[in-house]
C-alpha positions as CSV (number, residue, x, y, z in Angstrom):
1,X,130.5,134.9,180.9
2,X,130.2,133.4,178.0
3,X,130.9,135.3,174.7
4,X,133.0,139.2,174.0
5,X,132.3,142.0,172.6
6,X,132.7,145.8,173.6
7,X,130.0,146.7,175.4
8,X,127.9,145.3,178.5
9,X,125.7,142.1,178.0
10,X,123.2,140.7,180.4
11,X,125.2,137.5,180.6
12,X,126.5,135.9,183.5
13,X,130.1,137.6,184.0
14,X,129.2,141.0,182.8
15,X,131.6,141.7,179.4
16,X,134.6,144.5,180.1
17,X,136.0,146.2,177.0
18,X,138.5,144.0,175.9
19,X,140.3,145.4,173.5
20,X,141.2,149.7,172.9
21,X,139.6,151.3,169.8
22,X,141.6,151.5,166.6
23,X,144.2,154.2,166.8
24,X,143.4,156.9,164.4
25,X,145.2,157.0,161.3
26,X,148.0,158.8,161.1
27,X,149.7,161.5,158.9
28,X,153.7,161.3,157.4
29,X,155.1,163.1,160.3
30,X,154.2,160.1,162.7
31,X,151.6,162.1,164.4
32,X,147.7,162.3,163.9
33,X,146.5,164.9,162.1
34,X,143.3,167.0,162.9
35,X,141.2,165.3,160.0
36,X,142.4,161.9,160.8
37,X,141.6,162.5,164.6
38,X,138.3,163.6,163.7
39,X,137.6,161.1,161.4
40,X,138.5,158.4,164.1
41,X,136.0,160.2,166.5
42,X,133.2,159.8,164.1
43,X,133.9,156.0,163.5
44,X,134.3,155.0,167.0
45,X,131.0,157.1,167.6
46,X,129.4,154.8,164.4
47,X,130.6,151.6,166.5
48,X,129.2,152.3,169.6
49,X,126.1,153.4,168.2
50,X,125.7,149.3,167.0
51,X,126.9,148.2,170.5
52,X,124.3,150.1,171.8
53,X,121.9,148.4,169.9
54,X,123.6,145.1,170.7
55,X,122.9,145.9,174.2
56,X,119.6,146.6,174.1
57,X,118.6,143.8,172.0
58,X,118.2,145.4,168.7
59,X,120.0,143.2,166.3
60,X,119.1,143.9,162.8
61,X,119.3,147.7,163.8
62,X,123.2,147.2,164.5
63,X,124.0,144.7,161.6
64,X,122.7,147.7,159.6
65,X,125.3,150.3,161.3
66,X,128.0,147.8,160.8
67,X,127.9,146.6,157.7
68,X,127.7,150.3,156.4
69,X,130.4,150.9,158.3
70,X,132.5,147.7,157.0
71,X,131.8,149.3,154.1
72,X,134.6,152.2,154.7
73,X,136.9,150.0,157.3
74,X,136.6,146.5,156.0
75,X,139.4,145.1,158.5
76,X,138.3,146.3,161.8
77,X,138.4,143.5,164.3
78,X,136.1,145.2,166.4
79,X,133.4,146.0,163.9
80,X,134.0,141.8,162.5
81,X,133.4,140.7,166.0
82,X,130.0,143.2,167.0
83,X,128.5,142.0,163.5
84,X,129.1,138.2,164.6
85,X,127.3,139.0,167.4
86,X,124.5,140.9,165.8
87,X,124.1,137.6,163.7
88,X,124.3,135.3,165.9
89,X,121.5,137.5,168.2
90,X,119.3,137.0,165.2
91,X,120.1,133.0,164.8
92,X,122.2,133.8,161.8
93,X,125.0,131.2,162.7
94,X,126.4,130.7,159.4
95,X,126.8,134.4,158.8
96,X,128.5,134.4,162.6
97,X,130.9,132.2,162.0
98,X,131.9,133.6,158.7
99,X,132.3,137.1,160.6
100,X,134.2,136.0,163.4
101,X,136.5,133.9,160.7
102,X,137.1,137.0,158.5
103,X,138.3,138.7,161.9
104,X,141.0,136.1,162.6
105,X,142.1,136.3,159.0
106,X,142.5,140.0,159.7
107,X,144.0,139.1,163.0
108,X,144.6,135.3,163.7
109,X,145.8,136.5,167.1
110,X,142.3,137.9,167.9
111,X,142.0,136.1,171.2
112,X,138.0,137.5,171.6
113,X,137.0,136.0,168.2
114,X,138.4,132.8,169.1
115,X,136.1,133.1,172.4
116,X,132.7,134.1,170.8
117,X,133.4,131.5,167.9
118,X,133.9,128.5,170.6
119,X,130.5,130.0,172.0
120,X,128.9,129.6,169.0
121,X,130.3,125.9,168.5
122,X,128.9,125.1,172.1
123,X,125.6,126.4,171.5
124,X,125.4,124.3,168.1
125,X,126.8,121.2,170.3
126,X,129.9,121.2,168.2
127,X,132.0,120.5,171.4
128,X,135.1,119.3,169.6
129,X,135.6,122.9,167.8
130,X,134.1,124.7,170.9
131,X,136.6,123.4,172.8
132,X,139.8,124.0,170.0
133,X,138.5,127.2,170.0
134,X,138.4,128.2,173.8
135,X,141.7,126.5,174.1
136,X,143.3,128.7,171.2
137,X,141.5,132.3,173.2
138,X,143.4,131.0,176.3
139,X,146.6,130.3,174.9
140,X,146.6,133.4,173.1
141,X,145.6,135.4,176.4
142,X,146.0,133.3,179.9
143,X,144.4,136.0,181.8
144,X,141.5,136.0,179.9
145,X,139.1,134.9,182.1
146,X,135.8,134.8,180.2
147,X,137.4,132.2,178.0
148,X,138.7,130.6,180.5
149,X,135.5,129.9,182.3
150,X,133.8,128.7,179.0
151,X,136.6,126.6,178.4
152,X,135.8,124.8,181.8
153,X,131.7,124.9,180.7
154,X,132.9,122.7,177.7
155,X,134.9,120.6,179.3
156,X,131.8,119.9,181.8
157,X,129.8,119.1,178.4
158,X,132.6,117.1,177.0
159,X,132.2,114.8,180.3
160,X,135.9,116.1,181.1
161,X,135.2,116.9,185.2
162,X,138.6,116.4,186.2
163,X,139.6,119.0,183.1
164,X,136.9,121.0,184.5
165,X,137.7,121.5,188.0
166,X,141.1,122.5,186.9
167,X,139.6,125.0,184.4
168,X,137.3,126.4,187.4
169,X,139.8,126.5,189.2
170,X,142.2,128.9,186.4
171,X,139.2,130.8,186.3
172,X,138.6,131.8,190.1
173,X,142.7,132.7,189.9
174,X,142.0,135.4,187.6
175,X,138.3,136.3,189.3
176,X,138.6,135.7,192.8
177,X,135.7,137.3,193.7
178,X,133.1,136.1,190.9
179,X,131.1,133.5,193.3
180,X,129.4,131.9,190.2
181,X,132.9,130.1,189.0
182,X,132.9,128.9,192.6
183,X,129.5,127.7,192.4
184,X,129.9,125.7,189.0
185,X,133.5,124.4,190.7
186,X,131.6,123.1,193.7
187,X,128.6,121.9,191.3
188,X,131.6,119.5,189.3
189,X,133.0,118.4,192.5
190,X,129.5,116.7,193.2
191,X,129.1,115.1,190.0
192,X,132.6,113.8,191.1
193,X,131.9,112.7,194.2
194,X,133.9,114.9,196.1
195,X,131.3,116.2,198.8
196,X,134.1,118.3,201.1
197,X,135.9,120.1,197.8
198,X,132.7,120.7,196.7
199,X,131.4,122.4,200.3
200,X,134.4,124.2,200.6
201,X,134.3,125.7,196.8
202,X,130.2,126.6,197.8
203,X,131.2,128.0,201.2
204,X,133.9,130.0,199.6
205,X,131.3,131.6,197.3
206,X,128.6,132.7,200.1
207,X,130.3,135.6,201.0
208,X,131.4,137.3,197.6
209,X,126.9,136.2,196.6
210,X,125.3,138.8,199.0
211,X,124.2,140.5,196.1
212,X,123.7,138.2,193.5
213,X,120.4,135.9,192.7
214,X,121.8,133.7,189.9
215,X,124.7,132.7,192.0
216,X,122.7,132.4,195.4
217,X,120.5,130.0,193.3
218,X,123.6,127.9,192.5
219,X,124.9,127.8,196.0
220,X,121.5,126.5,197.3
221,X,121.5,124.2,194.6
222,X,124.3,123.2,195.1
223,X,124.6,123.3,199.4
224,X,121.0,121.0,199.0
225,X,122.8,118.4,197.5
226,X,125.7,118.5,199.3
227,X,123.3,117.8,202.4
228,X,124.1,121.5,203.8
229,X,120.4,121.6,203.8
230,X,119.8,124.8,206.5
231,X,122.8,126.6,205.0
232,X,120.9,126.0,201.2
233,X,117.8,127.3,203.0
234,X,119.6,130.3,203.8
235,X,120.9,130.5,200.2
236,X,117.6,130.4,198.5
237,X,115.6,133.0,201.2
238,X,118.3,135.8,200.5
239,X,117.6,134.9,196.6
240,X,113.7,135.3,196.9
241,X,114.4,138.2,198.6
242,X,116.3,140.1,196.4
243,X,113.7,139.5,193.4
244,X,110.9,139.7,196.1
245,X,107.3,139.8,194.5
246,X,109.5,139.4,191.0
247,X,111.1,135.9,192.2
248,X,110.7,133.3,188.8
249,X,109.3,129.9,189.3
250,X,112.5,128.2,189.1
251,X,113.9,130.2,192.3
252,X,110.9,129.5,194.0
253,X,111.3,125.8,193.0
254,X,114.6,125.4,194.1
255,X,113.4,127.3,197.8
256,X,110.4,124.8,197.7
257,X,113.3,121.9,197.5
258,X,115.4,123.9,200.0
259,X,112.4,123.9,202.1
260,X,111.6,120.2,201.7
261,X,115.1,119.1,202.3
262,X,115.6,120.6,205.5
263,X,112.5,119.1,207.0
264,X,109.9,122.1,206.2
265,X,107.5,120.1,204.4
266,X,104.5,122.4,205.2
267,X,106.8,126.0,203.7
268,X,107.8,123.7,200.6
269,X,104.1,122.7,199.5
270,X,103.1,126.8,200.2
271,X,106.0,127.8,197.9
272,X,105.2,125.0,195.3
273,X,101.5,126.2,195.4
274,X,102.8,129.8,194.4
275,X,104.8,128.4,191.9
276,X,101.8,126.5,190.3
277,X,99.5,130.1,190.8
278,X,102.8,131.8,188.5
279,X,103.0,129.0,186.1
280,X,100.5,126.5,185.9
281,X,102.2,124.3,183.6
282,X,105.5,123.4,185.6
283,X,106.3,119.9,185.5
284,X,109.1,120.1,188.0
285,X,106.5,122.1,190.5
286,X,103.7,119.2,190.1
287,X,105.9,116.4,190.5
288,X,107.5,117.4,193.5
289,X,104.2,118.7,194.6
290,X,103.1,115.6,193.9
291,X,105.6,113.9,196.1
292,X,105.0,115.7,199.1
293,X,101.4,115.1,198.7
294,X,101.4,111.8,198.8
295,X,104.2,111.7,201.7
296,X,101.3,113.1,203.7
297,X,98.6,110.6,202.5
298,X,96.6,113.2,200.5
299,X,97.0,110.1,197.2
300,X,94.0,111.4,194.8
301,X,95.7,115.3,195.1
302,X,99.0,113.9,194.6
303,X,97.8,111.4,191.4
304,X,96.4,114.6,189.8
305,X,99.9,116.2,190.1
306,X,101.6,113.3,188.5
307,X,98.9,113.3,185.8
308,X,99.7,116.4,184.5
309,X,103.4,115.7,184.7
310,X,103.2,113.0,182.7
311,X,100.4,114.9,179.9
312,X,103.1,117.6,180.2
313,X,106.1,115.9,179.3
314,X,105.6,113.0,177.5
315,X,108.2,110.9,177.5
316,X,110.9,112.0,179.0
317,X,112.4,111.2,182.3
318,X,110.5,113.2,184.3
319,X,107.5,111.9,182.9
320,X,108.5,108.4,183.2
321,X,109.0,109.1,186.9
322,X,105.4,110.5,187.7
323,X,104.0,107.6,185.9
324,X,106.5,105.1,188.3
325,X,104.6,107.2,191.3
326,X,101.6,106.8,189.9
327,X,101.9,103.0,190.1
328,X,103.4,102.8,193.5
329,X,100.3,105.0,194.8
330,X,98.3,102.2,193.1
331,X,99.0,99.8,195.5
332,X,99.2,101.9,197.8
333,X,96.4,100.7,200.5
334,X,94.2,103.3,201.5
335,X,94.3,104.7,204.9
């Protein structure tokens, strides 16, 4: 999970209300009168009419609702924070920030504006205020766990790992059973070097993944380069399955490398082969393609697949990779 707001977002943690509606207004007595009751009904209704936009993508449509309706309540929070979003759907970031900001003036204790405004900073790579601001959203709320999680995604971009593990760590206290924070925990102890913390933070997570592709990608991921390589196998066939006929070339990558690691060479250039059939244009699919080609002898085949790699991707790594293959099949003698 990455950023708040008051409905449900395709993201990775699914968003739970946060925070209650406004309490109606209310009349001298100290209780809410009919007209005030009513008119709190019909605003709340206005409000979730933009989140329901939000949610299904339409984000001019719900800027619309809640600027009209900032109009009559120009210090809700809520409405602040869902018009942030609605900008920052639209790549508006300037007019995001200034929302979210005009909510903390309202409300400087406003723990959730504090979260989706460090989001924004990540995204821009403004790590330094990203990670200010995900400190302030968990000092503000410690059992805020969406915060707590992107503070540890920062500290992974800051090059903080230590910081990380610890903020994973926070995280899985307040969401035991969310198997992605264990997946990114036991992801960080690999970059550390720390190959049994990180197999015991990816075992942990099999059991809570049964159900859930993004995080049985992770753990394959993640139990492949641990050198788990049957129990990353395992992993990545539960994730194909789930998305079956609808399994993205990326899955089927990582099952290809799954495949290829636990000594299935023939299943990892079928699976690469569908890959290529889905999207011809995968660099990652041709050059490992390309790799297990060769392994096998078949050089001109394998050449072709570090050809387009390299027309693909320029310069970058990858690229300069393929073309390193490409030399060492050169003088390669042929069988």
């Amino acid at each position: 999970m990455q950023i708040c707001t008051w409905l449900l977002l395709p993201l990775p943690l699914a968003a739970q209300p946060l925070v209650a509606p406004s309490r109606p207004p209310r009349d001298s007595a100290g209780k809410s009168s009919p007209e005030s009751k009513e008119a709190a009904k019909k605003e709340d209704e206005e409000l979730k009419r933009a989140e329901a936009l939000l949610a299904r993508g339409d984000a001019g449509a719900a800027q619309k609702l809640l600027e009209a309706y900032l109009q009559k309540q120009p210090r809700s929070t809520r409405a602040l924070l869902d018009l942030g979003l609605a900008f920052e759907l639209q790549e508006q970031n300037k007019e995001a920030e200034a929302s979210y900001r005009k909510a903390l003036s309202v409300d400087p204790r406003f723990a959730e504006a504090y979260n989706n405004l460090g989001y924004l900073y990540r995204n821009q790579k403004r790590l330094d205020e990203a990670l200010s601001a995900f400190r302030k959203a968990v000092q503000l709320r410690p059992n805020f766990a969406e915060a707590q999680e992107n503070l540890a995604l920062c500290l992974e971009d800051k090059g903080d790992l230590k910081g990380a593990t610890k903020a994973y760590r926070d995280a899985i206290r307040l969401v035991p059973k969310e198997p992605l924070l264990r997946a990114n925990l036991g992801l960080v102890w690999l970059k550390l070097g720390e190959r049994n913390k990180a197999l015991e933070a990816l075992r942990s997570a099999l059991p809570l993944a049964k159900n859930n592709v993004a995080a049985l990608q992770a753990l394959g991921n993640g139990l492949r380069r641990a050198g788990a390589f049957e129990e990353a196998l395992r992993a990545m066939k539960a994730a194909v399955a789930l998305q079956g006929s609808k399994a993205s070339p990326a899955l089927l990558t990582e099952l290809a490398l799954a495949y290829r690691a636990a000594g299935d060479r023939t299943q990892a250039e079928k699976t690469l082969r569908r890959v290529l059939a889905l999207q011809a244009n995968d660099p990652v699919a041709h050059y490992v393609l390309g790799n297990l080609l060769a392994a096998r002898g078949a050089l001109a085949e394998a050449k072709e697949h570090f050809q387009r790699v390299i027309k693909l991707e320029g310069k970058s790594a990858l690229a300069r990779s393929a073309s390193e293959a490409m030399a060492r099949l050169n003088t390669t003698p042929k069988r």
